[in-house]
N, C-alpha and C positions, 0 to 999 in steps of 0.2 A: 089325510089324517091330521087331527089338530095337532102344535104342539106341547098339549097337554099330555094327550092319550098317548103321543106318541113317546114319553116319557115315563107313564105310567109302565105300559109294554115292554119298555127295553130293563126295565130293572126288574124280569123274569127271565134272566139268562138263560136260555138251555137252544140246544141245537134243532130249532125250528125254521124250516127258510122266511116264512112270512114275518117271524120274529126278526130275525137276522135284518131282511130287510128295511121293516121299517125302521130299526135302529140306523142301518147304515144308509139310509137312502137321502138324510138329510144333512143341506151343504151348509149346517151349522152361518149361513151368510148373518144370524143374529136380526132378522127382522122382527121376529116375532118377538124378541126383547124389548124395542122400539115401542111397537102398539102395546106390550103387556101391562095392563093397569096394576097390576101386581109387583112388578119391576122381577119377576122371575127372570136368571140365568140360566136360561132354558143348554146354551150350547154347553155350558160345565156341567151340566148334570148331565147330561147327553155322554160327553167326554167319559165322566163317571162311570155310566151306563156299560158305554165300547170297552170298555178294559176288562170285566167280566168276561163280554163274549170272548176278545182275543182270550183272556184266561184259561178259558173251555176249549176252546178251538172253533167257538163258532163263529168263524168271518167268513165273507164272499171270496170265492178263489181269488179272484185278480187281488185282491189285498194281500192276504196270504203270499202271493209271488210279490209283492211290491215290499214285505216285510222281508221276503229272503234277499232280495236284490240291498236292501238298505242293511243284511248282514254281511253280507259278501262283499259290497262295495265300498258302504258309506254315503250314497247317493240314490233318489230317487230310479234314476235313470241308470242305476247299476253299467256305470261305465268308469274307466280310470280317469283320476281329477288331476290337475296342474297346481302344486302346491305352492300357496306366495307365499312366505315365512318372512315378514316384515324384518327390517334392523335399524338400528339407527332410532335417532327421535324425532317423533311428529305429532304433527297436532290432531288428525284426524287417520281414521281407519277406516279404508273403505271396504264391507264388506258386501259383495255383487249376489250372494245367494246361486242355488244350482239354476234356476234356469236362467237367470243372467249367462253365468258361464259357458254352462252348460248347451244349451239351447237356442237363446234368445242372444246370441253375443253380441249384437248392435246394441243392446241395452247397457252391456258392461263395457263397450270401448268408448262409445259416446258419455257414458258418465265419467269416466277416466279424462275424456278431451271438456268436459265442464270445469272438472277438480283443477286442472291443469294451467286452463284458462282462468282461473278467479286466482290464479298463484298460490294456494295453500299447501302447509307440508303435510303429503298423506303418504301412506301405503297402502297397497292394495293385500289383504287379507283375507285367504280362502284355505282350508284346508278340509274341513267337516262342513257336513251338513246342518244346518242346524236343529233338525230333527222335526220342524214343525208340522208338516202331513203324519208323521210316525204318533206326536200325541194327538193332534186332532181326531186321528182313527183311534185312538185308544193301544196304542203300539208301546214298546217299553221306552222307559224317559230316558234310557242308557245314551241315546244318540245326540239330543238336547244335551243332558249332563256332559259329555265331551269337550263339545263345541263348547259352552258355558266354562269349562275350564281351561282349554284351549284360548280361548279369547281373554279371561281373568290376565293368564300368563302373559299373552303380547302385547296388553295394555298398561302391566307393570314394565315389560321390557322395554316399552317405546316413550310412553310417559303420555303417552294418547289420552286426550281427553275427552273426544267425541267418537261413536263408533256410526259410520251413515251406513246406510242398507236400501236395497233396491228394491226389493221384495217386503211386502205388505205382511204376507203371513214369518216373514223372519225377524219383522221390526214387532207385530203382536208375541212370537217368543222370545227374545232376544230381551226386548223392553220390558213385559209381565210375566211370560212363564218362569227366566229363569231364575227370577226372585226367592221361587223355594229353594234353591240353590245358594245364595247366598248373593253378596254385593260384585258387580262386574267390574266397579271401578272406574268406570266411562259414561257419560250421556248416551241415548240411544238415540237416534231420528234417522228419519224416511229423509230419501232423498228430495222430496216435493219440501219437504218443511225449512232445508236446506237451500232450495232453491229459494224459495221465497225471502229469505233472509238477506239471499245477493242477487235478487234479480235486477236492482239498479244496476248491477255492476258488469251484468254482461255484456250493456248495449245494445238489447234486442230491439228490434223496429218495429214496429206497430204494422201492418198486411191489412189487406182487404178480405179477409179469409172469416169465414161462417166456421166456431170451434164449438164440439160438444165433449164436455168431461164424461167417463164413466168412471164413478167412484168405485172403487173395490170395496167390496163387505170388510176386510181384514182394516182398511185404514179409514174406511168413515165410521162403520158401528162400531169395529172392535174397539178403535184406537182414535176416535172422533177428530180424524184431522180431514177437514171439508175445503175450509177456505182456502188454504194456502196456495194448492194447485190452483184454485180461481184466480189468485195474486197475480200471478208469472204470466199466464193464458192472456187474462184483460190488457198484457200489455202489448200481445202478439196479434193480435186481430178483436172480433167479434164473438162475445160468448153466449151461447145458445143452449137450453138444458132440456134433456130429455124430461118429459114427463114425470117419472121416478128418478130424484136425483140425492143426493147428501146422503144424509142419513137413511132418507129411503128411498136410497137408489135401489136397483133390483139387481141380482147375481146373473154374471158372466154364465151362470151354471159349472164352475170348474172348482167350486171348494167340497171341501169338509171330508174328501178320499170318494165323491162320488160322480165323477168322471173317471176314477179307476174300477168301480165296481158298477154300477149304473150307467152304461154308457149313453142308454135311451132316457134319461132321465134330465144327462148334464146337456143333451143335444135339444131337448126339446125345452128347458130354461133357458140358453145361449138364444135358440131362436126368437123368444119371444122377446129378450135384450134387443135383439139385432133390429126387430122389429120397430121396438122402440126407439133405438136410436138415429134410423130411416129417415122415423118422422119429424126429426129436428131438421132437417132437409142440411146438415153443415156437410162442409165442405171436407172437414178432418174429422175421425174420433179421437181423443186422446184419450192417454188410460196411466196409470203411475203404478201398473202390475205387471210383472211379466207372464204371471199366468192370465191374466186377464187378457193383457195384448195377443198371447198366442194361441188363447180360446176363439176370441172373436175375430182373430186375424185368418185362421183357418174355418172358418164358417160357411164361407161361401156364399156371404150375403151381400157382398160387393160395397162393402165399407172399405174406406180411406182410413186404417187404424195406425196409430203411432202410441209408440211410449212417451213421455212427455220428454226425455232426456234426449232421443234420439230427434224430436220435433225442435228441439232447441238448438242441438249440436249443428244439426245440416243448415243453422243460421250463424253460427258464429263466424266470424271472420277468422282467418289463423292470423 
């Protein structure tokens, strides 16, 4: 379905599955923004769209559980979180997102051993989720709005000037959603943009090593940061590009809540990724998403996947 139609469709709320689905079936990755001669925001109207259905009741059950877990818990993954509660002044916040922590924790100790190593004064900041899968489905903003005053609060306490984030979809809310919210008081950047900033400074050595970037939709279309991660990479080896790259890179298959509803859907996008990134014949994939890393790292397609921070760490000298 184009997405036009598939637009037109979802703003006819009512409990239809075929309805249901086509609204939910799309991982909002923002390409069709890209190509649109129109310059339509196809994924905010989408967003738009999804808040009706949830209003009704009409979501796909796996959402539904995923919305009760994020009542119950505060976490995707409705499990208990390890609270950092910053003190003290510093110059940066780092905040790791749930599947850094959560899940993916090679992503959050090896960014901790970067921060550490360039000597900068940070703390590490987690308590809330940031909500961003909850709007993306059309879920209530209650979860975003916390976190967004949660974070106001420690950035006045600590005198933080930069808040860095590991997760793609937490720097596109964090950075633009929570705007309707008010001023956070802090700069926002991805850890890649950060990188780039100090990659003289790490001392990384140049390798004989064949690299291919996957961009994540959250940080090349939504949030158009392409180069940077190229920055760091060209200093570490050989950079090699998938076919669909930058801005029109192609989707991990794991946004927009439809690897929790669609699971034949985000399996059979992820493949045709994997496919593609084969054919770059590199020797490494890197990825600067944790869900992206841990989409295509469970694949089963015999890729060499790294997050960029952990690709870096396991070269640092202590």
């Amino acid at each position: 379905m184009s997405p036009r139609g598939r637009i037109i469709l979802s703003f006819h709320a009512e409990n239809d599955s075929e309805l249901i689905k086509s609204t939910f079936s799309c991982l909002t990755c923002a390409m069709c923004e890209v190509v649109c001669p129109s310059g339509v925001e196809v994924t905010n109207l989408l967003e738009t769209a999804r808040k009706r259905f949830v209003e009704i009741g009409a979501v796909p059950e796996r959402l539904s559980e995923f919305f009760g877990k994020m009542d119950r818990s505060g976490n995707p993954y409705g499990i208990d979180v390890e609270t950092y509660d910053p003190s003290g002044q510093v110059d940066i916040l780092y905040y790791p997102g749930c599947t850094s922590l959560l899940r993916e924790r090679e992503i959050f100790e090896s960014s901790v051993k970067i921060l550490k190593k360039l000597g900068v004064r940070f703390a590490i900041e987690f308590k809330y989720c940031c909500g961003s899968t909850t709007l993306r489905t059309g879920g209530s903003e209650k979860f975003a709005r916390r976190n967004f005053e949660r974070l106001r609060e420690i950035v006045e306490k600590t005198g933080a000037k930069r808040i860095i984030v590991s997760c793609p979809g937490c720097y596109r809310t964090i950075a633009k959603d929570y705007r309707k919210f008010g001023e956070i008081g802090a700069e926002v950047q991805h850890m890649v943009e950060f990188l780039a900033e100090n990659a003289a400074k790490l001392g990384l050595r140049r390798e004989n090593i064949r690299i291919a970037f996957h961009d994540s939709c959250h940080l090349a279309r939504h949030m158009k940061v392409v180069e940077e991660p190229r920055v760091v990479l060209r200093r570490m080896g050989t950079l090699v590009e998938a076919e669909q790259h930058g801005l029109s890179s192609f989707c991990c298959g794991g946004g927009g809540g439809v690897k929790l509803s669609y699971r034949d859907i985000s399996r059979a996008v992820r493949d045709m990724r994997v496919a593609q990134l084969k054919k770059t014949e590199a020797e490494v994939i890197i990825t600067s998403c944790p869900y992206c890393y841990r989409n295509l790292k469970n694949s089963g397609g015999g890729l060499n996947i790294k997050d960029i921070t952990i690709f870096i760490a396991e070269r640092l000298k202590e």
